[in-house]
C-alpha positions in Angstrom: 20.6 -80.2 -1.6 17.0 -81.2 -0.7 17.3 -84.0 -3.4 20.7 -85.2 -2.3 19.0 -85.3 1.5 15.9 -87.6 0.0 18.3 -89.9 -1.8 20.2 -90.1 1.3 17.1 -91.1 3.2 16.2 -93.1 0.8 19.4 -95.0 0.8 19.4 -95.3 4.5 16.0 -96.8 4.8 16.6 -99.3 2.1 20.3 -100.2 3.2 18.9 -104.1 3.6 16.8 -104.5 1.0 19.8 -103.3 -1.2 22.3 -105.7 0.5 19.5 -108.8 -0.7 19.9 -107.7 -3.7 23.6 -107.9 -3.9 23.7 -110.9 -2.2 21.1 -113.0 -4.0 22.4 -112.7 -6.9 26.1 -113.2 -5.3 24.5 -116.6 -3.5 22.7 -117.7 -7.0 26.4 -117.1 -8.6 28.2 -119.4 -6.1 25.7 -122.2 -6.5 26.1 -122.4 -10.1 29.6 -122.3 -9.9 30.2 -124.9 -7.4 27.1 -126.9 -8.5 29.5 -127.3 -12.0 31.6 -129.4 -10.6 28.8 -132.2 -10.1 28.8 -134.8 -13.1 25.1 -135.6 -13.3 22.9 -133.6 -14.4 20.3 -134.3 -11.3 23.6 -133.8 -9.0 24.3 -130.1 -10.6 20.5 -129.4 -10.0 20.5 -130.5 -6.4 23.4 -129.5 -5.4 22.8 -126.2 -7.3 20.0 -125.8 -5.2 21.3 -127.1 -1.6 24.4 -124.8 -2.1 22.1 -122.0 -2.8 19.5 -122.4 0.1 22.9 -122.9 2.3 24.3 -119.6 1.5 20.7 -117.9 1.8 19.5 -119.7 4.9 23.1 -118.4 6.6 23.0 -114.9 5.9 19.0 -115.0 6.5 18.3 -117.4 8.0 18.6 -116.1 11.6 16.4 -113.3 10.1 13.1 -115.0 9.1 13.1 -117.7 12.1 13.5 -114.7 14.6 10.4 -113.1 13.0 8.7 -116.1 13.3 10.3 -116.5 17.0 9.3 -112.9 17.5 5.6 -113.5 16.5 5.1 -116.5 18.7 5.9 -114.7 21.7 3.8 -111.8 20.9 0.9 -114.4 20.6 1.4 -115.9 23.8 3.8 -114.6 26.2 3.3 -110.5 25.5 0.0 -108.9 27.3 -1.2 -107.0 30.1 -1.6 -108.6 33.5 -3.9 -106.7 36.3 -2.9 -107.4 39.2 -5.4 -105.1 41.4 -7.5 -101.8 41.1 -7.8 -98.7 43.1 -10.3 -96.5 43.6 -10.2 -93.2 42.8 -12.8 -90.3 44.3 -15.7 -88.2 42.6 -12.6 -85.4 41.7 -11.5 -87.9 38.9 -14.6 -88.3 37.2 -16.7 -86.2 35.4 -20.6 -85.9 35.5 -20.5 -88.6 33.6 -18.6 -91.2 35.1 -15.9 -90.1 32.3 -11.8 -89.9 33.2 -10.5 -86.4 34.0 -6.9 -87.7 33.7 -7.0 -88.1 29.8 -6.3 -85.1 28.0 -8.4 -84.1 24.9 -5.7 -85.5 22.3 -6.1 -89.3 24.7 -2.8 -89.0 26.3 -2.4 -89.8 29.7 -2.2 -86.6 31.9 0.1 -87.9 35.0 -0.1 -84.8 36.8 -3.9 -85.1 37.1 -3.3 -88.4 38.9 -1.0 -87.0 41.4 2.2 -88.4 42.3 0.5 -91.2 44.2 1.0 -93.6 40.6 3.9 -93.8 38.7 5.4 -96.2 35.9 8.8 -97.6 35.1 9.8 -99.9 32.7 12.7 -102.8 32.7 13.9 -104.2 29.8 15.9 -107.2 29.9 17.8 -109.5 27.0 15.2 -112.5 26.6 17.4 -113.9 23.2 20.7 -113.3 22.8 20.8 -115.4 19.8 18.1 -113.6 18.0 18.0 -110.7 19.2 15.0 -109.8 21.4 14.6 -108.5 24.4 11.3 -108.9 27.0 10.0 -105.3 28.2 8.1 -104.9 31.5 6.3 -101.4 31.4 5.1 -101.8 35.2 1.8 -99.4 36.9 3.2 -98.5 40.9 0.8 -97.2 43.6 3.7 -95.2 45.3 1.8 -95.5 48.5 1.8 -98.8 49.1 5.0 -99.8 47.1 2.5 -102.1 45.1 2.5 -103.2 41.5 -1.0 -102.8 39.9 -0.2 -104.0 36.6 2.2 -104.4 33.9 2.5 -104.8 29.9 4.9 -107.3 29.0 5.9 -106.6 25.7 8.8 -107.9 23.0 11.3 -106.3 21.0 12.9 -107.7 18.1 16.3 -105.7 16.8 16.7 -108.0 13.4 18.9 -110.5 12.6 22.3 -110.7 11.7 22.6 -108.8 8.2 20.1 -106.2 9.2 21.9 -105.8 12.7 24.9 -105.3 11.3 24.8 -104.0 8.1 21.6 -101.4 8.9 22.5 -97.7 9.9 19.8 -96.7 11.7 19.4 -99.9 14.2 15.8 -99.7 15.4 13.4 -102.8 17.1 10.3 -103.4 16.8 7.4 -104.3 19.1 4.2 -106.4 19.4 1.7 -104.3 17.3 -0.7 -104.5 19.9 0.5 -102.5 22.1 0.4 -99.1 20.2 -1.3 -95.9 20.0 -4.0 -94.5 22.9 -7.0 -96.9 22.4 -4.8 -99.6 23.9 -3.1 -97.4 27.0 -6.5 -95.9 27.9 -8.1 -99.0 27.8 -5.1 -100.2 29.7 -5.5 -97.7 32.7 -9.0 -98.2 33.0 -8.8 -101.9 34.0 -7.1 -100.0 37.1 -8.8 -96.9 38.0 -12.3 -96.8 38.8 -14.6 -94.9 40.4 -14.9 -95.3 44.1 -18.3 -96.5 44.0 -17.9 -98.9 41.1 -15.9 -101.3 43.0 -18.7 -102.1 46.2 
């Protein structure tokens, strides 16, 4: 049973790469069959090739452009914006000017910040056509009602053989936004020592 559970993993993970393969060869098929029907020998080559790319570019087309799409806006769109600091007292800090509010393992310990800061997030559709949306993980001083900050980050869902074909539909994000070196280093551009800021 525990080999019959792999395969099935295995299957599932691979589902697209599977489908390229049964549809490359199905694509290179069609283009030598219609490219017969050209007389001239360059004419069967081009049109060999043109009939192939065709079929190729329109079930993955969508795929590789929105990659490329994705990219882009990772590069210039997707980053953290501060918008302002606040200064938290001596109880935060150890004796040496370290966070309290981390916990050993890096995480984020909310509760030590109090309920003063909180987050939310919005996602929105930013491409319907290819799939992404635009994320907005947003920093709130409760107090105030006031943004501090926000990550705006992307999400890319695939394109339209993975999207539909895949069972297990999953995005994926701008890599540089992952794991706790980034979110620590992301809530120390707004908490700082009381002090620090005068």
């Amino acid at each position: 049973m525990k080999l019959f559970n792999e395969l099935l993993g295995f299957a599932v993970l691979t589902g697209p790469l599977w489908l390229i393969l049964v549809l490359l060869p199905l694509s290179l098929w069609l283009a030598i069959k219609l490219a017969k029907r050209f007389k001239r020998r360059s004419a069967k080559i081009a049109g060999g090739v043109g009939i192939f790319l065709l079929g190729f570019a329109v079930l993955f087309g969508d795929e590789i452009v929105g990659r490329i799409y994705f990219s882009y806006l990772c590069s210039t769109e997707a980053g953290v914006k501060v918008y302002q600091t606040a200064e938290l007292s001596t109880e935060y800090w150890d004796a040496n000017g370290k966070p309290k509010f981390f916990r050993p393992n890096g995480d984020l310990d909310k509760r030590a910040l109090g309920d003063r800061y909180s987050e939310t997030a919005l996602t929105k559709p930013y491409s319907s056509f290819f799939r992404i949306n635009e994320r907005h993980q947003q920093l709130l001083d409760n107090s105030t009602h006031e943004i501090l900050g926000e990550v705006i980050n992307f999400m890319y869902w695939g394109g339209w053989v993975s999207w539909n074909f895949s069972p297990h539909r999953s995005a994926i994000d701008c890599p540089e936004f992952h794991g706790n070196i980034f979110w620590n280093d992301f809530y120390l551009r707004f908490f700082k020592p009381a002090n620090s800021l005068k």
